[in-house]
LUMLUMDREN-2810 file (N, C-alpha, C; in Angstrom, 1 decimal):
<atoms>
<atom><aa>X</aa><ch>A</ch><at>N</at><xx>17.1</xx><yy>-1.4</yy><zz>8.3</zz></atom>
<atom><aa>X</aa><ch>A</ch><at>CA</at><xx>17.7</xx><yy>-0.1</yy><zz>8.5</zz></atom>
<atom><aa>X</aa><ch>A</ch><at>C</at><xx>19.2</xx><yy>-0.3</yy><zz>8.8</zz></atom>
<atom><aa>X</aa><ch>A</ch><at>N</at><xx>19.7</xx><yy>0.4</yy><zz>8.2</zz></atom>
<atom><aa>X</aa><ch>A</ch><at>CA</at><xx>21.2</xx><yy>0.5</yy><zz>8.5</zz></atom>
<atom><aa>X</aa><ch>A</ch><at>C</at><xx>21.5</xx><yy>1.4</yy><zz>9.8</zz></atom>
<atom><aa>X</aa><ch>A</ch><at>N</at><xx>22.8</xx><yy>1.1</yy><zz>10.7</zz></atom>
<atom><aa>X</aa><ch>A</ch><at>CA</at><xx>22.9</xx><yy>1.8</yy><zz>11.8</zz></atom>
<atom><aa>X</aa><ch>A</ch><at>C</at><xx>22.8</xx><yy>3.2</yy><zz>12.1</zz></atom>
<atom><aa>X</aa><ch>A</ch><at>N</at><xx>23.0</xx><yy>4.1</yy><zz>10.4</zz></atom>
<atom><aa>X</aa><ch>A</ch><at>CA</at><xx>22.8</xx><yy>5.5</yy><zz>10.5</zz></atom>
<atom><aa>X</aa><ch>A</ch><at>C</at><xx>21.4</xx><yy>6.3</yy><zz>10.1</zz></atom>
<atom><aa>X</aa><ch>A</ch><at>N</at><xx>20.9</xx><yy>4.9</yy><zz>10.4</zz></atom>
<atom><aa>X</aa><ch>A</ch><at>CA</at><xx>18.6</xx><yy>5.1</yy><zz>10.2</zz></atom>
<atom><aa>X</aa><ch>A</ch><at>C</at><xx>18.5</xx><yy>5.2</yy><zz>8.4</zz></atom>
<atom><aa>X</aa><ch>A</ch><at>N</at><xx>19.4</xx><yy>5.1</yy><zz>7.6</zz></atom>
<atom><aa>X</aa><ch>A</ch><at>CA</at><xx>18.9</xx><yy>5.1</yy><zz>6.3</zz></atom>
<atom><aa>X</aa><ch>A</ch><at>C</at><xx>19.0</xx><yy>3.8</yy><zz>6.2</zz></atom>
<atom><aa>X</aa><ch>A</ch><at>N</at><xx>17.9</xx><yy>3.5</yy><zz>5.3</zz></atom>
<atom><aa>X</aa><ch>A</ch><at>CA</at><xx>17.9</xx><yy>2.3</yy><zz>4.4</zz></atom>
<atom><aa>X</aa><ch>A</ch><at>C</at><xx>18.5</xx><yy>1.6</yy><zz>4.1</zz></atom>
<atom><aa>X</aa><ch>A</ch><at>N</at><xx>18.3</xx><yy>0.4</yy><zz>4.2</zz></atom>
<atom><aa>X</aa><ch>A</ch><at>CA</at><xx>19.2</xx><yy>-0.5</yy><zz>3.3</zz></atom>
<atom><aa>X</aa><ch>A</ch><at>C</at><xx>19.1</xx><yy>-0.7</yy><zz>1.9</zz></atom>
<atom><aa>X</aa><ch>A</ch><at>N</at><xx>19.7</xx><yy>-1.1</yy><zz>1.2</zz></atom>
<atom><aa>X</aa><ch>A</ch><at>CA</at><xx>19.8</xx><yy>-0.8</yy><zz>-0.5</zz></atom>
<atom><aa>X</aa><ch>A</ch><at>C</at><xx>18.7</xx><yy>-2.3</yy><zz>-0.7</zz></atom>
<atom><aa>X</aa><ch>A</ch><at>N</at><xx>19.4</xx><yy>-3.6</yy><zz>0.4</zz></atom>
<atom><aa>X</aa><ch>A</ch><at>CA</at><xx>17.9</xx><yy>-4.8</yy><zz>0.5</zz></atom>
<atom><aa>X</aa><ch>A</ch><at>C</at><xx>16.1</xx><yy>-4.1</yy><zz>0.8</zz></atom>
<atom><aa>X</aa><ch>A</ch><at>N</at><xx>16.5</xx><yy>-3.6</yy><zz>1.5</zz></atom>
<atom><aa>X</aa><ch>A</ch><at>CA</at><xx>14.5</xx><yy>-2.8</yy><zz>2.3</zz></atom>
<atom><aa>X</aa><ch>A</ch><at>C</at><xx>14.4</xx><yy>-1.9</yy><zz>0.9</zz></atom>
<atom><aa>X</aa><ch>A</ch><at>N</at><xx>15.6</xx><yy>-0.9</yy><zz>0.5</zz></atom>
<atom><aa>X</aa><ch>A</ch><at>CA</at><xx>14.7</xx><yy>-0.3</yy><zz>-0.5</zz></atom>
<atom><aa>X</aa><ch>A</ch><at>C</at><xx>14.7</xx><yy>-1.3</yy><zz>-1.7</zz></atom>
<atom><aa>X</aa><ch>A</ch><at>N</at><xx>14.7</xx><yy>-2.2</yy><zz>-1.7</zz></atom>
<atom><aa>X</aa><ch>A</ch><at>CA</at><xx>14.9</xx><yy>-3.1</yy><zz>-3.2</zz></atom>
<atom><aa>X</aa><ch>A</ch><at>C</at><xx>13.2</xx><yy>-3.5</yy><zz>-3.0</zz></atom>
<atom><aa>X</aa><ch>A</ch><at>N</at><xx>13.6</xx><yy>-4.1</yy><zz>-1.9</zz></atom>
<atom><aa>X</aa><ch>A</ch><at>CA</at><xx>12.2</xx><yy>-5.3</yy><zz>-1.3</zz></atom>
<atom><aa>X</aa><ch>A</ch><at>C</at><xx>10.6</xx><yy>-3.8</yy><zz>-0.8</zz></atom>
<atom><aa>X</aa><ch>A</ch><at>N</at><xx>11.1</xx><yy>-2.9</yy><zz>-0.6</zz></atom>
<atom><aa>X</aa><ch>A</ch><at>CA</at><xx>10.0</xx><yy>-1.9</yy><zz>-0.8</zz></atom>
<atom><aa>X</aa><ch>A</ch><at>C</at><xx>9.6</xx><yy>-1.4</yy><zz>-2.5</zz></atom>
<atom><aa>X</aa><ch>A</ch><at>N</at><xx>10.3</xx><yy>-1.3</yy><zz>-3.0</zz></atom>
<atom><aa>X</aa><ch>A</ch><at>CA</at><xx>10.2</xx><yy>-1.3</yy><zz>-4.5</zz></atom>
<atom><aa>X</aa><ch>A</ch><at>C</at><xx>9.5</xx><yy>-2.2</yy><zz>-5.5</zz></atom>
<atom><aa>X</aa><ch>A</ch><at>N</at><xx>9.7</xx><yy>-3.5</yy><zz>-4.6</zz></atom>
<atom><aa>X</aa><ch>A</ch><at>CA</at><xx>9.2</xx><yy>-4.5</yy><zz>-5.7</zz></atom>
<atom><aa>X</aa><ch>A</ch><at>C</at><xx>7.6</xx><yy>-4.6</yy><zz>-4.8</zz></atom>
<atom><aa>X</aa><ch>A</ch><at>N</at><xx>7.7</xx><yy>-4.6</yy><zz>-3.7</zz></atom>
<atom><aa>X</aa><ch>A</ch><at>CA</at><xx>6.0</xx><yy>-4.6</yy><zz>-3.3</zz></atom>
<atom><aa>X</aa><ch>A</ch><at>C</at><xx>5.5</xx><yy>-3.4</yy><zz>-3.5</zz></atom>
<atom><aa>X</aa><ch>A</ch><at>N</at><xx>6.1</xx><yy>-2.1</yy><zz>-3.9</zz></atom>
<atom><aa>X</aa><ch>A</ch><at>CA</at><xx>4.9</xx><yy>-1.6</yy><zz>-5.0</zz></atom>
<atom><aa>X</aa><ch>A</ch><at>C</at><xx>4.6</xx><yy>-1.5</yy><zz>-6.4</zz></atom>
<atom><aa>X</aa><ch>A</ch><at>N</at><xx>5.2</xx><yy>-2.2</yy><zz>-6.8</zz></atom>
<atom><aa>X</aa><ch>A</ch><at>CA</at><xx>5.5</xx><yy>-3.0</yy><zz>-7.6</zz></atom>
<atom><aa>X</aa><ch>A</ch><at>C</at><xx>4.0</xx><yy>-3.3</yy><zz>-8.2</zz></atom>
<atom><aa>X</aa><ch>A</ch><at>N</at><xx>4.3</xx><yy>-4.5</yy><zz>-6.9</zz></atom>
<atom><aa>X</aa><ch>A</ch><at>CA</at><xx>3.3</xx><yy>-6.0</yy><zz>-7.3</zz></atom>
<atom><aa>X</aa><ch>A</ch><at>C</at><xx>2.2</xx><yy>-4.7</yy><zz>-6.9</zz></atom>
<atom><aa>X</aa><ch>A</ch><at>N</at><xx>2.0</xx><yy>-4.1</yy><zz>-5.8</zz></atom>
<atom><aa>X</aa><ch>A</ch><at>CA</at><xx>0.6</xx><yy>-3.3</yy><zz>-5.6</zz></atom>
<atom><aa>X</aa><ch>A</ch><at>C</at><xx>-0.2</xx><yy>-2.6</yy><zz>-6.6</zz></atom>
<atom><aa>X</aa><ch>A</ch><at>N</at><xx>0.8</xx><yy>-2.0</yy><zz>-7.1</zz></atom>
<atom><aa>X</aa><ch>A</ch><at>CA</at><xx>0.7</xx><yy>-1.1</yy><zz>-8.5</zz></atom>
<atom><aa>X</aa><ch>A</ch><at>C</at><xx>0.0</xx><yy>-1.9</yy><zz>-10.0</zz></atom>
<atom><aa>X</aa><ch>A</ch><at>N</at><xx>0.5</xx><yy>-3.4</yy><zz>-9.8</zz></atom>
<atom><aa>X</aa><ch>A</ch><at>CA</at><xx>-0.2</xx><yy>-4.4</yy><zz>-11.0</zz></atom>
<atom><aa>X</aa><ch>A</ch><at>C</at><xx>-1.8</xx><yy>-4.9</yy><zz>-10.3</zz></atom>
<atom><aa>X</aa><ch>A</ch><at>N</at><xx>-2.0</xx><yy>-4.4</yy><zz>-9.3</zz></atom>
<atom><aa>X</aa><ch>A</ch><at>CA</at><xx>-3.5</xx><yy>-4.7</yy><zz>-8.8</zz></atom>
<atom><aa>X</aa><ch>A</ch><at>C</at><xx>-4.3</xx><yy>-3.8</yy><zz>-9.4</zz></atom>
<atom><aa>X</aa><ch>A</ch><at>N</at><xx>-3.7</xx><yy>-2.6</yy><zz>-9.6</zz></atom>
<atom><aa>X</aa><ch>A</ch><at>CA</at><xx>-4.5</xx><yy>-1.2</yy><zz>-9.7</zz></atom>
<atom><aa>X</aa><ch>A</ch><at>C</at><xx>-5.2</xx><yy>-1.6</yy><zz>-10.9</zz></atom>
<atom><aa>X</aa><ch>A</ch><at>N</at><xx>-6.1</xx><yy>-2.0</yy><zz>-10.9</zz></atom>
<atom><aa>X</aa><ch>A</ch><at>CA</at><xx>-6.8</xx><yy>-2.2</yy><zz>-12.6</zz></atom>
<atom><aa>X</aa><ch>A</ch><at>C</at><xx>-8.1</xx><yy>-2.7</yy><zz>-12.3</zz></atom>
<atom><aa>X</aa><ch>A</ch><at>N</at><xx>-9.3</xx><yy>-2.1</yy><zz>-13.1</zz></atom>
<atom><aa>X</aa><ch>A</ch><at>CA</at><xx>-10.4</xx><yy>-2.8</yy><zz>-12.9</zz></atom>
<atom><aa>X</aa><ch>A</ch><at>C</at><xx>-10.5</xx><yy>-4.5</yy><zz>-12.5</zz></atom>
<atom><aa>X</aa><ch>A</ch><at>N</at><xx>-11.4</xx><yy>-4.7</yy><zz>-11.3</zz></atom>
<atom><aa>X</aa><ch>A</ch><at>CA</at><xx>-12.3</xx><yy>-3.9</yy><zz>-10.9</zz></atom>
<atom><aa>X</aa><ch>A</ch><at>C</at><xx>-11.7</xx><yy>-3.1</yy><zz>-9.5</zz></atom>
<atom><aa>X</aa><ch>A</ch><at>N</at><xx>-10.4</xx><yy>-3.1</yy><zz>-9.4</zz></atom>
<atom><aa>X</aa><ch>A</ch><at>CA</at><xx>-10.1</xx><yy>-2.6</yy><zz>-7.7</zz></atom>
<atom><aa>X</aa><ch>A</ch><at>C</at><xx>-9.7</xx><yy>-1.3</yy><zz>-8.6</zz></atom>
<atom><aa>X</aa><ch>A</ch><at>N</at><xx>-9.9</xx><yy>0.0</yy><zz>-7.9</zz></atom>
<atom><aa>X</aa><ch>A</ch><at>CA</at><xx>-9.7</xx><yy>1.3</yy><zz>-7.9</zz></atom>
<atom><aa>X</aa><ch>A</ch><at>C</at><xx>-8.2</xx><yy>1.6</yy><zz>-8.7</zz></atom>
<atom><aa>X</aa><ch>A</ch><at>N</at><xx>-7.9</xx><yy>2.9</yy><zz>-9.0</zz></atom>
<atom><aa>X</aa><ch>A</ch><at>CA</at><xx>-6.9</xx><yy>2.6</yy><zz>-9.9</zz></atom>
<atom><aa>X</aa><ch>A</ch><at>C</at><xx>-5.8</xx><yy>3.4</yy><zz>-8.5</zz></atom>
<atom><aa>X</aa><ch>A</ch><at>N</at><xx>-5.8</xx><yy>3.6</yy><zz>-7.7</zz></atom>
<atom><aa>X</aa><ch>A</ch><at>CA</at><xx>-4.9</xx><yy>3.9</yy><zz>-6.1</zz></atom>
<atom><aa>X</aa><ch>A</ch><at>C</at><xx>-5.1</xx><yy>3.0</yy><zz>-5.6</zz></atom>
<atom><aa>X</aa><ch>A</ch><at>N</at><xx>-3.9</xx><yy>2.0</yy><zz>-5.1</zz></atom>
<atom><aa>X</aa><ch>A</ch><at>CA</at><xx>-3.7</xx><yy>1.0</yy><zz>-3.8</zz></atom>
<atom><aa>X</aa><ch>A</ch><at>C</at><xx>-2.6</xx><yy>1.2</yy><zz>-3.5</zz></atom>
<atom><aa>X</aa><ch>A</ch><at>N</at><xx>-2.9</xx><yy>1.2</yy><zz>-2.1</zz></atom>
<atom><aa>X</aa><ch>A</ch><at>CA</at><xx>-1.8</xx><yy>1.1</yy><zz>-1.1</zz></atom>
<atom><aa>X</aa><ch>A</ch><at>C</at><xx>-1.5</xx><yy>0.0</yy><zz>0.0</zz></atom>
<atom><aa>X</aa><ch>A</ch><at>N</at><xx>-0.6</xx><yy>0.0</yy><zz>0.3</zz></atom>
<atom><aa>X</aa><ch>A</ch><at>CA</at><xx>-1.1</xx><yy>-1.1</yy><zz>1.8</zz></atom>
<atom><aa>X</aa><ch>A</ch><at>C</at><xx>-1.2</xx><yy>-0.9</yy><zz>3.5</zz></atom>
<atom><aa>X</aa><ch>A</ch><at>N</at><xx>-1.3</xx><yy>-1.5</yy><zz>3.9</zz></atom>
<atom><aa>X</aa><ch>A</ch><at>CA</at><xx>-2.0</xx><yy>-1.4</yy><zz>5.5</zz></atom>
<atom><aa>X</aa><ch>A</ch><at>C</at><xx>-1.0</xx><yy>-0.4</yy><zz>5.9</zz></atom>
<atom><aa>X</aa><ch>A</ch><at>N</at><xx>0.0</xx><yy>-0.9</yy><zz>5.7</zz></atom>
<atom><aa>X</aa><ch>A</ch><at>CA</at><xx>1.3</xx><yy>0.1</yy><zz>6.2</zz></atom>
<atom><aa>X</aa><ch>A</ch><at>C</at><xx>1.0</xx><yy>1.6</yy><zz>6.0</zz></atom>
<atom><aa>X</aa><ch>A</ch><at>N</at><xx>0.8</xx><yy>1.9</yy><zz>4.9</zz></atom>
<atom><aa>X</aa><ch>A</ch><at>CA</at><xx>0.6</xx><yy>3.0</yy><zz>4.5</zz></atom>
<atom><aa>X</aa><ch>A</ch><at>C</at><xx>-0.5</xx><yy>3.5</yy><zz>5.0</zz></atom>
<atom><aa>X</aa><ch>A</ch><at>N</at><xx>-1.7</xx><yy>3.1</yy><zz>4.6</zz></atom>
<atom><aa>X</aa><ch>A</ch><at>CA</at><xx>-2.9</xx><yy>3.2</yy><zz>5.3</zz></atom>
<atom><aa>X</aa><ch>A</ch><at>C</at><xx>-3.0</xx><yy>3.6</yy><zz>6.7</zz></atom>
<atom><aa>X</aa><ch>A</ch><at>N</at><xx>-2.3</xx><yy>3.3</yy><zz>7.6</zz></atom>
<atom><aa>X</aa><ch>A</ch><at>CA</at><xx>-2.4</xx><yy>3.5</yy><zz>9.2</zz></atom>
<atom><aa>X</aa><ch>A</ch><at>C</at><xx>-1.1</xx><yy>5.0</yy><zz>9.1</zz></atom>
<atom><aa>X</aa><ch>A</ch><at>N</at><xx>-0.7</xx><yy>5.1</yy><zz>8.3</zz></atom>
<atom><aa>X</aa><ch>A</ch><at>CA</at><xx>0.2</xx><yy>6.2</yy><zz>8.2</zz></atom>
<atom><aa>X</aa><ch>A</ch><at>C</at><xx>-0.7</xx><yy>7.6</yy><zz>8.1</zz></atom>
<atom><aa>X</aa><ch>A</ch><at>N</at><xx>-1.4</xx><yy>7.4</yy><zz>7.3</zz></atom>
<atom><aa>X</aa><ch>A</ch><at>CA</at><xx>-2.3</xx><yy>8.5</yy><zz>6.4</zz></atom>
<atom><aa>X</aa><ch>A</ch><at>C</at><xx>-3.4</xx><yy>8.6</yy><zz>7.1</zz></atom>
<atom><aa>X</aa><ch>A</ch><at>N</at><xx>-4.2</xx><yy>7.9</yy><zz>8.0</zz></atom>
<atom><aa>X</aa><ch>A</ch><at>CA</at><xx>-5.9</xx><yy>7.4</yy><zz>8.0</zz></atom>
<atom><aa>X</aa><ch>A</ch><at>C</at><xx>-6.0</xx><yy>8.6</yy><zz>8.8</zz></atom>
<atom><aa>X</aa><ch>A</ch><at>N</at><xx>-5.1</xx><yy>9.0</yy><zz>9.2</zz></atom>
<atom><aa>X</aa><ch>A</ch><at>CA</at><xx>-5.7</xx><yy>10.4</yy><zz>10.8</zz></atom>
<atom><aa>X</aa><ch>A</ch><at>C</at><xx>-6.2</xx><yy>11.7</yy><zz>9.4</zz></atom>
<atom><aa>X</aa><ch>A</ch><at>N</at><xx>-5.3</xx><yy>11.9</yy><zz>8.2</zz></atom>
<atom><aa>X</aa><ch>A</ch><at>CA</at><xx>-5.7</xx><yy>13.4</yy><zz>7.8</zz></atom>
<atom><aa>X</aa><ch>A</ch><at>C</at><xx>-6.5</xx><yy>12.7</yy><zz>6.0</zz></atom>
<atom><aa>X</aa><ch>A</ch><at>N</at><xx>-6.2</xx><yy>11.9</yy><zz>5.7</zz></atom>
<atom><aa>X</aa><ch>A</ch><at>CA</at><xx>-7.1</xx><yy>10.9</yy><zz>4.4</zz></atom>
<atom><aa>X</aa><ch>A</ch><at>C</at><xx>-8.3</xx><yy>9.9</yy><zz>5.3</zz></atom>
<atom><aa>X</aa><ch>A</ch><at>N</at><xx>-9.3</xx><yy>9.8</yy><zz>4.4</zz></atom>
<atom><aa>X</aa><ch>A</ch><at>CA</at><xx>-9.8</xx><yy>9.5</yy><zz>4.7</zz></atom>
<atom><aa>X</aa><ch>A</ch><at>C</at><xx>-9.4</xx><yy>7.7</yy><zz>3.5</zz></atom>
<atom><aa>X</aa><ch>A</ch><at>N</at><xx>-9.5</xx><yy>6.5</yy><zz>4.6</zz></atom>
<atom><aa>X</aa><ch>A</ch><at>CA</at><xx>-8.5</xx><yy>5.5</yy><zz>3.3</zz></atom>
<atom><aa>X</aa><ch>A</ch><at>C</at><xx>-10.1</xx><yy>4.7</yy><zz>3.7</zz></atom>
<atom><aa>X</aa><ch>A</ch><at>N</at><xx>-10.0</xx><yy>3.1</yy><zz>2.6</zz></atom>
<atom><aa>X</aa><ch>A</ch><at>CA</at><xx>-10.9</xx><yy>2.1</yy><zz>2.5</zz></atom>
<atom><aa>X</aa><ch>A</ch><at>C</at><xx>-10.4</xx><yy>1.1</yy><zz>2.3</zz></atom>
<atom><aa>X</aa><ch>A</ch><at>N</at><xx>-10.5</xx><yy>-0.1</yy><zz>3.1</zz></atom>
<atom><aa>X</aa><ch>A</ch><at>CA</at><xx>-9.9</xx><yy>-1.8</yy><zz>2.5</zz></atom>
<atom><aa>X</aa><ch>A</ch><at>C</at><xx>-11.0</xx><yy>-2.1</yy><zz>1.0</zz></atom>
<atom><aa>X</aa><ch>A</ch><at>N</at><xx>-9.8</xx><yy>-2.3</yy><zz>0.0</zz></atom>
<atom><aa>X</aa><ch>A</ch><at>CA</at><xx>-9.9</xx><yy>-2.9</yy><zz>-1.2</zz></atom>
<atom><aa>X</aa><ch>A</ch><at>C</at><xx>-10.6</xx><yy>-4.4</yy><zz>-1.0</zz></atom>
<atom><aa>X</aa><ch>A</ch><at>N</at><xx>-8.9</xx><yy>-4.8</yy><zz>-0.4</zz></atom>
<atom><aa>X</aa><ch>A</ch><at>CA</at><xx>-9.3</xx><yy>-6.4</yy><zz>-0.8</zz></atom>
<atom><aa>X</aa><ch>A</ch><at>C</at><xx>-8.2</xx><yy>-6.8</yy><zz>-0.4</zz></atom>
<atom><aa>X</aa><ch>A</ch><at>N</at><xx>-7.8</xx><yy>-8.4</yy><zz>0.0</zz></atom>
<atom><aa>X</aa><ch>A</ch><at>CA</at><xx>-6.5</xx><yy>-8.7</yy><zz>0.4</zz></atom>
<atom><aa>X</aa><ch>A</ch><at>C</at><xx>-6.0</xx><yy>-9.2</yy><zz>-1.4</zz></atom>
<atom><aa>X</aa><ch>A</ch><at>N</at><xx>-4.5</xx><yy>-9.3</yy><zz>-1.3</zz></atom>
<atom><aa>X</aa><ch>A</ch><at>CA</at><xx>-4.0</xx><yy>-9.8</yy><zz>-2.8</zz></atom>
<atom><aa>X</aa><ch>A</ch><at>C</at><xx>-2.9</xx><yy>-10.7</yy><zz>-2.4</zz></atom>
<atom><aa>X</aa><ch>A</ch><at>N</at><xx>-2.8</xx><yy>-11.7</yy><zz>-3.0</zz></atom>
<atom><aa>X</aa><ch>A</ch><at>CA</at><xx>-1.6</xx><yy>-12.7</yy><zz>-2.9</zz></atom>
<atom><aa>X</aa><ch>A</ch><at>C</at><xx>-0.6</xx><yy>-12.1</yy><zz>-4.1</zz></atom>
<atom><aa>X</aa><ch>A</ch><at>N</at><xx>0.6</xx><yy>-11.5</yy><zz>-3.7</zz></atom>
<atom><aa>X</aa><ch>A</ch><at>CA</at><xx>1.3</xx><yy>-11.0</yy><zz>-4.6</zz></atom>
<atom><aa>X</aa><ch>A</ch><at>C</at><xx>2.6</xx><yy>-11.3</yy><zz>-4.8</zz></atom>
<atom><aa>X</aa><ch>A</ch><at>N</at><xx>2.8</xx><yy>-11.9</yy><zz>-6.1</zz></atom>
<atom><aa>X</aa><ch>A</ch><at>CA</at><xx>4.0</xx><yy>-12.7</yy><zz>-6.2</zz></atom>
<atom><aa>X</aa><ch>A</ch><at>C</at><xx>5.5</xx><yy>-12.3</yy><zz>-5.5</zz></atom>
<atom><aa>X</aa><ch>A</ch><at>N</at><xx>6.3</xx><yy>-12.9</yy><zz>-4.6</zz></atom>
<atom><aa>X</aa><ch>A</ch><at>CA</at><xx>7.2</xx><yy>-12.8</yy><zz>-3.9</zz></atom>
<atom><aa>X</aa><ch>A</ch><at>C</at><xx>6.9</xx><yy>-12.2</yy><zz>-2.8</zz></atom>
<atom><aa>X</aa><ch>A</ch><at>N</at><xx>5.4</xx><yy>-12.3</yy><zz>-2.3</zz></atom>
<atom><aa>X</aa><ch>A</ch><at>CA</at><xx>5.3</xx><yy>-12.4</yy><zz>-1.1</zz></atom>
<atom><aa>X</aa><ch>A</ch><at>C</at><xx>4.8</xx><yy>-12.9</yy><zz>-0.4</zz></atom>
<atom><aa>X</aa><ch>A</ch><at>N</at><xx>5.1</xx><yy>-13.7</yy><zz>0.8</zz></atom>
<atom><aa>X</aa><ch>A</ch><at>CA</at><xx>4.4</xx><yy>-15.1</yy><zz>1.5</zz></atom>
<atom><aa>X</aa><ch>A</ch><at>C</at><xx>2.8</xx><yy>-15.3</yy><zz>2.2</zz></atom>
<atom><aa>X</aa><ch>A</ch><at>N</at><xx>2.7</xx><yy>-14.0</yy><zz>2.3</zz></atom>
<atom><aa>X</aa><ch>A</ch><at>CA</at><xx>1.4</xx><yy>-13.9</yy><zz>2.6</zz></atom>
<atom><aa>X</aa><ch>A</ch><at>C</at><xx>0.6</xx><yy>-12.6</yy><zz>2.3</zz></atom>
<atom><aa>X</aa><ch>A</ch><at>N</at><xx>-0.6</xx><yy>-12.5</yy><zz>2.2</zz></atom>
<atom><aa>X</aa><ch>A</ch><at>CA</at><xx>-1.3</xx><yy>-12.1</yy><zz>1.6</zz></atom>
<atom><aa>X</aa><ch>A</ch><at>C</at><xx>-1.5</xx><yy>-10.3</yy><zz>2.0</zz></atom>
<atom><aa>X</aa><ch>A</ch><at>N</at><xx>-1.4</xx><yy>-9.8</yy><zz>1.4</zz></atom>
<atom><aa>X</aa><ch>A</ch><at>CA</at><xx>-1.3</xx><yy>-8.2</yy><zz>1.4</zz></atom>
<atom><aa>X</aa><ch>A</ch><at>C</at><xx>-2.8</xx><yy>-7.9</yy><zz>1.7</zz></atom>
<atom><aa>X</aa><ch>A</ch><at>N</at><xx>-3.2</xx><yy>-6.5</yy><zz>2.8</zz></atom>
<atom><aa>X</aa><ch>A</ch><at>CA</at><xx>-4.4</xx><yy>-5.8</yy><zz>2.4</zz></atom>
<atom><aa>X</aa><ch>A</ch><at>C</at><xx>-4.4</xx><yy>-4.8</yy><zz>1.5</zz></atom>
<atom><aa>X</aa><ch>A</ch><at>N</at><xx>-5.0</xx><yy>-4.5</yy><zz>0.7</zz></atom>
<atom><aa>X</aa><ch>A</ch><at>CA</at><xx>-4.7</xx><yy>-3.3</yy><zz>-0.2</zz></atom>
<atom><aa>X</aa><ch>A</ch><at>C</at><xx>-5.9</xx><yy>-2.2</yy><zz>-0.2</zz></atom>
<atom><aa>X</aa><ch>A</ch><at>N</at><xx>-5.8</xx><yy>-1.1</yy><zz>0.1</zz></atom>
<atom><aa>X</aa><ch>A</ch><at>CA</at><xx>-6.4</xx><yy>0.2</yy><zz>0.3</zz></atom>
<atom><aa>X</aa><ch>A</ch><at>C</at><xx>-6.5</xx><yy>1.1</yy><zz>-0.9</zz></atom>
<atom><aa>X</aa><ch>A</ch><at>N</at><xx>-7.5</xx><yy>1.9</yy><zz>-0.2</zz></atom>
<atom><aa>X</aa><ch>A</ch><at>CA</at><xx>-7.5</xx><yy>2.9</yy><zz>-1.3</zz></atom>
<atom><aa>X</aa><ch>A</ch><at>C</at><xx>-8.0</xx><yy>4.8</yy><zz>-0.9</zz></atom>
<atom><aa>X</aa><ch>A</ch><at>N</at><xx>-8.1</xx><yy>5.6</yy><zz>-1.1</zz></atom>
<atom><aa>X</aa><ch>A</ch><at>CA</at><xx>-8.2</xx><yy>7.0</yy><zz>-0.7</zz></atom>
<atom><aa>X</aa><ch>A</ch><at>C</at><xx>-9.9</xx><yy>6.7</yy><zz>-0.4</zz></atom>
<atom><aa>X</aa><ch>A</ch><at>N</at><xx>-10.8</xx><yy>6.9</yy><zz>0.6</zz></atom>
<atom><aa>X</aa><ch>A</ch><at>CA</at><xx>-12.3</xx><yy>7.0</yy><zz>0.6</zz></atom>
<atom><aa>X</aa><ch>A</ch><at>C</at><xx>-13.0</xx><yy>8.2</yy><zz>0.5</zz></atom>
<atom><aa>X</aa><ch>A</ch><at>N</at><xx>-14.1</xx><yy>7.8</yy><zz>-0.1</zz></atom>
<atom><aa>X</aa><ch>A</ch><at>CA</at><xx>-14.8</xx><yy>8.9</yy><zz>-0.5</zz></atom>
<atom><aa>X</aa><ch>A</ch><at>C</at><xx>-15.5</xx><yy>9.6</yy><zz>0.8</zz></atom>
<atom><aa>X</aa><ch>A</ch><at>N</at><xx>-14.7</xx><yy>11.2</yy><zz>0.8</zz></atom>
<atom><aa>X</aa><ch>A</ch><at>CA</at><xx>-14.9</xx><yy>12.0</yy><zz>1.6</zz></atom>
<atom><aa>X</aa><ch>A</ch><at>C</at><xx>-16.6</xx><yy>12.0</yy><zz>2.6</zz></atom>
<atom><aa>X</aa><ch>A</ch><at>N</at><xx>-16.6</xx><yy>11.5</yy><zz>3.8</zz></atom>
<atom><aa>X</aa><ch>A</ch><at>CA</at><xx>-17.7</xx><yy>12.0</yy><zz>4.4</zz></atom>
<atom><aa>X</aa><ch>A</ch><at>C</at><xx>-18.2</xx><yy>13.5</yy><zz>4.4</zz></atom>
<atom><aa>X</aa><ch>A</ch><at>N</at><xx>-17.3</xx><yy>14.1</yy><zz>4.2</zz></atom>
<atom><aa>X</aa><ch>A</ch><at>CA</at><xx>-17.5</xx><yy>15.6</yy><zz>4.8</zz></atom>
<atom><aa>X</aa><ch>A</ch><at>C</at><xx>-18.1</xx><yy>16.3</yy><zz>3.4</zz></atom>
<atom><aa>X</aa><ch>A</ch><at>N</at><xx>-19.2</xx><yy>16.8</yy><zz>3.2</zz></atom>
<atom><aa>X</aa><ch>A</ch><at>CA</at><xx>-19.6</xx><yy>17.6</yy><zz>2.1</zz></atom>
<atom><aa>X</aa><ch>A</ch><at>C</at><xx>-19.4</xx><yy>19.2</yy><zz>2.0</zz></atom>
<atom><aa>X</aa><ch>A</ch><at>N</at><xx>-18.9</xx><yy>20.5</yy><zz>1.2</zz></atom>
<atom><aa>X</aa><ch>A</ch><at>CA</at><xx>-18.4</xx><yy>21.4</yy><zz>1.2</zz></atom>
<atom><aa>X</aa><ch>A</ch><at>C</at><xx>-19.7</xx><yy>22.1</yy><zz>0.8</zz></atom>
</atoms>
């Protein structure tokens, strides 16, 4: 973050390309929505989310969890 709380033009580069790489997971057999942990603990209070699977994704050193939207407990 830069000192006036926006972004840096590096974090949005480096957030760009790891959705990137997340977005090249999306494909049979993992769900066609992934997200990652980060996101996941963002959302999990009012979505209901699910761990995928972890992914080793190129240009990044260690291995991502990747999530997905879960199928609603609540029946209408």
């Amino acid at each position: 973050m830069t000192q006036n709380g926006n972004p840096s033009l590096r974090s949005l580069f480096s957030d760009s390309l790891l959705a990137a790489r997340i977005e090249s997971q999306a494909k049979p057999p993992n769900p066609p929505l992934l997200f990652s942990q980060q996101v996941a603990e963002q959302v999990e209070a009012v979505i209901p989310v699910a761990f995928v699977t972890s992914a080793t994704l190129k240009g990044v050193s260690e291995a991502v969890s990747l999530y997905t939207v879960a199928a609603s407990k609540e029946v209408t």
